[in-house]
VOKE-839761 format. One record per residue: z, y negated, x of N, C-alpha, C, CB in turn; residue in one letter. Coordinates in steps of 0.1 Angstrom, whole numbers, plus 5000, padded with zeros to 4 digits. Glycine has a CB too. Example, Ala and Ser with C-alpha at 12.3 -4.5 7.8 and 13.67 -1.06 7.14 Angstrom:
% VOKE-839761
507850575132507850455123507850335132509050455113a 507150225128507150115137507950005129505750065141s 
//
This chain:
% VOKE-839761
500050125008500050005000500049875009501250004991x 500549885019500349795030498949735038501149845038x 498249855036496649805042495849725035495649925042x 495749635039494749505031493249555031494749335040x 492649505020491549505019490649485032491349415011x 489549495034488349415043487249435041488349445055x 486749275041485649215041484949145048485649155034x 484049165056483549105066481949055059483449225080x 482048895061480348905058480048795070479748855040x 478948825074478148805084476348725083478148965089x 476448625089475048555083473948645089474848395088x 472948535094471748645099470848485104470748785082x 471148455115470448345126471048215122468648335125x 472248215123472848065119473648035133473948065103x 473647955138473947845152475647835145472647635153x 476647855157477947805152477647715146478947765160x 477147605157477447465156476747425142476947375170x 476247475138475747445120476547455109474847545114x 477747455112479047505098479647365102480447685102x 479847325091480847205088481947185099481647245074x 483447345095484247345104484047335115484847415103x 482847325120482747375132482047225145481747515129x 482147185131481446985140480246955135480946955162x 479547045124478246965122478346825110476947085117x 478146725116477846625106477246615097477646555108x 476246735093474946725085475046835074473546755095x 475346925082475647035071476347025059476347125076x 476347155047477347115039477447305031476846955029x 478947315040479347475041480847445032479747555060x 480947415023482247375017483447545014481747275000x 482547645009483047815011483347805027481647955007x 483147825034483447825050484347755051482647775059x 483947615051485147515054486347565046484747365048x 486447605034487847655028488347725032487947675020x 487547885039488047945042488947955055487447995040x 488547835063489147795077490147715075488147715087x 490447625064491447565057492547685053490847495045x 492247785051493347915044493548045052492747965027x 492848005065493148115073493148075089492048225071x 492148145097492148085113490748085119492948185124x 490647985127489347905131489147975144489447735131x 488448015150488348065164487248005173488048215162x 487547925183486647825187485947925203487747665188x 486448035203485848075211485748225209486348025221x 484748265204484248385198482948465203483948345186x 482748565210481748525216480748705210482148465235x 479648715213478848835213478048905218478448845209x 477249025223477349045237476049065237478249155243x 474849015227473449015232473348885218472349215230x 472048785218471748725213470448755201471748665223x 470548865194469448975184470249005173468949125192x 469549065164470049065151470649205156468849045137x 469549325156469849425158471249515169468649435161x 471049425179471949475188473749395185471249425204x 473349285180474849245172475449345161474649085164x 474349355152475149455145476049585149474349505137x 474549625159475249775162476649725170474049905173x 477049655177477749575188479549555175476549365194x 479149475166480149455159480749565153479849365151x 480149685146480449785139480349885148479749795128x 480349905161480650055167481550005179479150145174x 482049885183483049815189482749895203484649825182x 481149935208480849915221480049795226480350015225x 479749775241478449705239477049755237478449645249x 476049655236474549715238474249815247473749625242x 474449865259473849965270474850035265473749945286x 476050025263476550205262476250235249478350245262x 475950195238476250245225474250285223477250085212x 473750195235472150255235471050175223472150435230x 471750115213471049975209470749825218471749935199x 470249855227470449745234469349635233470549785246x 467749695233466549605231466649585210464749715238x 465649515208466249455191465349575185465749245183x 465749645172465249725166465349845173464149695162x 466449885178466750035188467750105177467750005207x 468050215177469250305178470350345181469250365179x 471350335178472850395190472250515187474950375186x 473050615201473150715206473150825195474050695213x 472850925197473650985187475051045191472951085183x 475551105180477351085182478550945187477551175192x 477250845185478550725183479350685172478150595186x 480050675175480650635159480750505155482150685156x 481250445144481350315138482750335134480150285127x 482750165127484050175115484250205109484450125109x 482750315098483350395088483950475091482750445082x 483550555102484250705108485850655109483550765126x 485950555112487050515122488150485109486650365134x 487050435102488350385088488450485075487850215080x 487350515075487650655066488950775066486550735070x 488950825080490050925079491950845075490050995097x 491750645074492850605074492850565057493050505086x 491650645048491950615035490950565028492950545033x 490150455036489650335034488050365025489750265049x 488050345018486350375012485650245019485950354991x 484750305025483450195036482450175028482650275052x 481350055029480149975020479749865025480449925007x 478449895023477549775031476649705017476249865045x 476649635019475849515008474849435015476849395000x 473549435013472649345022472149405031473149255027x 471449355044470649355054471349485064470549195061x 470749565064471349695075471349685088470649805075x 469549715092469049695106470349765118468749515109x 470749845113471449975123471050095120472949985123x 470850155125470450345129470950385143468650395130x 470950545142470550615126471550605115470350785127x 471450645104472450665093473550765095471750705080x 473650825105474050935108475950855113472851025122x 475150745125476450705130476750575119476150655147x 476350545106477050445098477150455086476650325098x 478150615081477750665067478450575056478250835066x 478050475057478650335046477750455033477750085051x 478850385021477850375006477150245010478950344989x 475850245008474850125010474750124994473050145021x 474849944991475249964978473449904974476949854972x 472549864987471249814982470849724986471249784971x 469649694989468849544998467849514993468349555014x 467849434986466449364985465549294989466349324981x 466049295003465149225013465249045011463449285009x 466049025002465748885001467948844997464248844984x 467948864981469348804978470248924975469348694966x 471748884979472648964979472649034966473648904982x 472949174961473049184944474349204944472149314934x 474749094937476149094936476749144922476648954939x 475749224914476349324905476949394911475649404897x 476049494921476249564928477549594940475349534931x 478149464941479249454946479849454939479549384952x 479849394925481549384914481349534906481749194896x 480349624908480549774904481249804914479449874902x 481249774925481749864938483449804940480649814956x 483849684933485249644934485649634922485449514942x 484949664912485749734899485649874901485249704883x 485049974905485150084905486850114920483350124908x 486650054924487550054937488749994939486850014946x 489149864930490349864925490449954912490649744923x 489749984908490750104898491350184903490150184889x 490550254916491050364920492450324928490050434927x 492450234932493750194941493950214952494750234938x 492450174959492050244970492050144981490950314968x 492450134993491650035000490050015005492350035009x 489649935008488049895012487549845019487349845008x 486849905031486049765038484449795033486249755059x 484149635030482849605027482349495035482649565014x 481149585043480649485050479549435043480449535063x 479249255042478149175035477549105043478449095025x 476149125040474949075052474249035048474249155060x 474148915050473248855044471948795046473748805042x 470648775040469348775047469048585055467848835032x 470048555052470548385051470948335060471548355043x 470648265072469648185072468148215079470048085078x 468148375081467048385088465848345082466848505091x 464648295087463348275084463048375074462448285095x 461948285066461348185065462248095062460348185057x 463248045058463947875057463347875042463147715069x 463147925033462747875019463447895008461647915016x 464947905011465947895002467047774998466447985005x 467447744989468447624986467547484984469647595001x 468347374984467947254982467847174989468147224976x 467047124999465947075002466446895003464747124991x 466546864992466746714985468346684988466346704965x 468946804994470646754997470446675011471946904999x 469446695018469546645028468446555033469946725034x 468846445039467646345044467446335058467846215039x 466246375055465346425074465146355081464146485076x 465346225080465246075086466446065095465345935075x 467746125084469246115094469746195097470246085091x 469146365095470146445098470146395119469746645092x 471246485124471046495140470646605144472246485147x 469346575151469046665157469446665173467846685154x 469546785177470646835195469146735200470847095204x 470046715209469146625218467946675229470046555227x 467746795229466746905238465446975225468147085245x 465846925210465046935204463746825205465746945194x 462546865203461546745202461446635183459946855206x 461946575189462246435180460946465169462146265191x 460446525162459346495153459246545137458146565158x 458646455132458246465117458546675109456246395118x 457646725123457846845119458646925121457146885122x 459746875131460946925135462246915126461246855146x 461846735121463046755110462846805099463746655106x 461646825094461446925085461547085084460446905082x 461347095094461747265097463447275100460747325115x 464647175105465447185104466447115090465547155116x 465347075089466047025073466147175061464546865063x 464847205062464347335056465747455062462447375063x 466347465074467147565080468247515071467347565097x 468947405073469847325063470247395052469247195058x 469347375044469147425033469647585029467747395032x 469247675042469447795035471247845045467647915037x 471447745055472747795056473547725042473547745071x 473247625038473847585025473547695014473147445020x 472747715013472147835008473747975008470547875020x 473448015021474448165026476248105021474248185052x 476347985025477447985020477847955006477847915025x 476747914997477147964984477248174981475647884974x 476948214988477048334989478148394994476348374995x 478548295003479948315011481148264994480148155028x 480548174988481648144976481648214965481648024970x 480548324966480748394951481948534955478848454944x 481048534967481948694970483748634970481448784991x 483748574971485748514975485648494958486248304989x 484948454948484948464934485348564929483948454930x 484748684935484648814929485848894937483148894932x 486348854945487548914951488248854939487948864968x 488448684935489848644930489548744919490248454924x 488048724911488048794895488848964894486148814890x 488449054903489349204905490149184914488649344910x 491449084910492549054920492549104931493749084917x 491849144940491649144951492049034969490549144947x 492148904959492648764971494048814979492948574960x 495148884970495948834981496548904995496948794975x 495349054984495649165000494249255004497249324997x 493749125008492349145014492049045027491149115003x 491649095038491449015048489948995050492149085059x 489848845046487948805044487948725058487348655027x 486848805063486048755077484648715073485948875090x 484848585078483448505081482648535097483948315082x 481848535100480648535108479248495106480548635112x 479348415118477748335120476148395127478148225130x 477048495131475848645139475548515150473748745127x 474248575156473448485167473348345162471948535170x 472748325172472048125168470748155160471348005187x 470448015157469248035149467848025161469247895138x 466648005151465448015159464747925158464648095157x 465947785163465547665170465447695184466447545168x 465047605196465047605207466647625215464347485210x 466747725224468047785233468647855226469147705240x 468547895213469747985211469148125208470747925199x 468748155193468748295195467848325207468248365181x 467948515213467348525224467448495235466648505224x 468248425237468848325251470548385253468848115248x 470448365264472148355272472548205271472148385291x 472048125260472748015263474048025255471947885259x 474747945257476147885241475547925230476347685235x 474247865228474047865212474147985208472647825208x 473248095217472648225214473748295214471548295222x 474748275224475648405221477148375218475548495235x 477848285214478848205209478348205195479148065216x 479548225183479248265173480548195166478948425174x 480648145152481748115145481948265143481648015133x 483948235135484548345130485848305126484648455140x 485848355120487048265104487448375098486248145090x 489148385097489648465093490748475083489848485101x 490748485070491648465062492348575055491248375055x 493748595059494748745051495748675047495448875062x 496048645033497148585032498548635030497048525026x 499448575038500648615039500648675054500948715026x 499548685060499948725075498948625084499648915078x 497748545080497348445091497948315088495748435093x 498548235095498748085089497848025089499648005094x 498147915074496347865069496247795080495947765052x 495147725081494947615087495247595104495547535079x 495047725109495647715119494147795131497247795117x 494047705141493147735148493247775164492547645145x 492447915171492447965180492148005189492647985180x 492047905200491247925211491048025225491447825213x 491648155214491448275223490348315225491948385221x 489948355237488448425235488448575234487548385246x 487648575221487048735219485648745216487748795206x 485648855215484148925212484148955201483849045217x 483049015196482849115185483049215189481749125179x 483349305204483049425202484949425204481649505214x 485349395203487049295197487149385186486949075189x 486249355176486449385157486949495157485249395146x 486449595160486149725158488149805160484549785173x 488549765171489749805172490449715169490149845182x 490549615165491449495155491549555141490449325151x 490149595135490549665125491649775121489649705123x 491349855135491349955131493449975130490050045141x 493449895142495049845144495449755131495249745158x 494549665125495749685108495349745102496049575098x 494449875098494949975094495850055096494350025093x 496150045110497450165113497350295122497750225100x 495750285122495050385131495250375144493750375129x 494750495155494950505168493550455176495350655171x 493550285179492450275188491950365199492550185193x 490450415196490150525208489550455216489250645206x 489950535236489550465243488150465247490250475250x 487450535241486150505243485550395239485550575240x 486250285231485650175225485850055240486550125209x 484949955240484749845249485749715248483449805246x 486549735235487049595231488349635231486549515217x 489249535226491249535223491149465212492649455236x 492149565204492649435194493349305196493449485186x 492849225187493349085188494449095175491848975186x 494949195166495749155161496949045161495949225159x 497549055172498348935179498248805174497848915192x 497048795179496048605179496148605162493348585186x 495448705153495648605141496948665134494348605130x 498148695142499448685134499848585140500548795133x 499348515147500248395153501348435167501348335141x 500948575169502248605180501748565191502848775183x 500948535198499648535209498648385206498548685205x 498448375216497548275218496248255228498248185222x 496448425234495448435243495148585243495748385257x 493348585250493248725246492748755257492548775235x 491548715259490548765274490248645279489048855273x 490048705296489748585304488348555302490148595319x 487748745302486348695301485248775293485848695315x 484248725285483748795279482048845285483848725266x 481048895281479848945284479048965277479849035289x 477648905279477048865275475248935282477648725276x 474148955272473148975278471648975273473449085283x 470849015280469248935271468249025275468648745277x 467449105265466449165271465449135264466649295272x 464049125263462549115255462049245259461348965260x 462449335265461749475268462449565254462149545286x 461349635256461649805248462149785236462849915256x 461349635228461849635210461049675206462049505201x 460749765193460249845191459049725179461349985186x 
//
């Protein structure tokens, strides 16, 4: 009765520095922003390849890219690696994915996939899966992925923002077509975080809010200039926002540095379970109970354009 919920949702090519909490003046993430208001802000977060593909497998099998063998974008882990379902399953937990997969094989991530449409979240699909699942009285992690902000940019509204003022980074080329293509990006992280507000909806509606731990993530950078694909900041520094209530203090922010390949035994340590040592990362439980303030000195990072399929 003590194991909280978990919910991890995860964007798909959004730049930290694009979230409200996070310093952008232009944006407008008001779900995010709240949730950094009612949980913990992590200003140094980091991930260990700059790709859609290799982050995922990276976050959910809590190795890195070369050991786990997803390393180029659109690869495979190994066979016989395991993930969080394996890991959280034997501790009770019913595992589910909602949205964007892009990990194989199915073998190493036997989630219920509740469905993808290639485009928007189906969030029937999720309130069957959390009315079916608080009835049972079960705990859950659901991981949500979302297709948001990756390209094409042709989601949300457009007219919230004016392309004359937003700021653009100063290594961008200053043009007509620039701020329109970043105006257009605008738009669909505004976009993802109305996605980010329904699901915390659907938690309050099957009382779910107060013993569920909701994780925010920004995945890679976007596919402006230096970030995704690059070893820069952009590409491999990632937001991550953490809210459990009654065990993170709201509003409270932490400049430990972790990884993603971090998650995997964080989890698995507030479930209760025995981190194995074959995983790459340590739990950070510590940092978001407030006992700790530091985690690693150093994190790792890497970039390949070979052998994507």
């Amino acid at each position: 009765s003590e194991r909280p919920n978990i919910l991890i949702f995860i964007a798909d090519d959004c730049r930290f520095r694009d979230i409200s909490c996070y310093g952008s003046p232009d944006t407008k993430t008001p779900n995010i922003d709240r949730l950094a208001k009612e949980g913990m802000l992590f200003k140094n977060c980091f991930q260990a390849t700059a790709m859609c593909s290799p982050t995922r497998h990276n976050l959910l099998t809590g190795l890195y890219p070369v050991k786990s063998g997803a390393y180029p974008n659109h690869t495979f882990a190994n066979d016989g690696t395991q993930s969080i379902a394996q890991y959280l399953k034997p501790l009770g937990y019913r595992t589910a994915l909602l949205g964007k997969t892009h990990i194989n094989p199915p073998e190493v991530f036997p989630f219920e996939y509740l469905g993808d449409n290639g485009d928007d979240l189906d969030f029937g699909k999720m309130e069957e899966f959390l009315a079916s699942t608080t009835n049972g009285n079960q705990p859950f992690f659901l991981f949500v992925a979302s297709h948001q902000p990756h390209g094409p940019h042709n989601k949300g509204d457009r007219s919230a923002f004016n392309k004359e003022k937003v700021t653009l980074p100063p290594y961008y080329a200053d043009t007509e077509e620039t701020r329109d293509a970043f105006v257009n990006y605008l738009a669909e992280v505004n976009y993802m975080d109305a996605e980010v507000g329904r699901c915390l909806e659907l938690l309050k509606k099957y009382g779910c809010t107060d013993n569920t731990l909701v994780i925010f993530t920004s995945e890679q950078g976007n596919t402006f200039p230096f970030a995704k694909w690059t070893c820069y900041g952009n590409g491999l520094q990632t937001a991550f926002v953490a809210k459990w209530p009654g065990r993170i203090h709201p509003n409270s922010i932490s400049n430990a540095m972790v990884e993603y390949v971090d998650v995997v035994p964080t989890l698995i340590d507030i479930a209760g379970g025995h981190i194995p040592k074959v995983l790459d990362g340590s739990s950070f439980l510590p940092v978001l109970l407030g006992e700790r303030d530091t985690h690693k000195e150093y994190v790792y990072g890497i970039q390949t354009t070979r052998g994507i399929n």
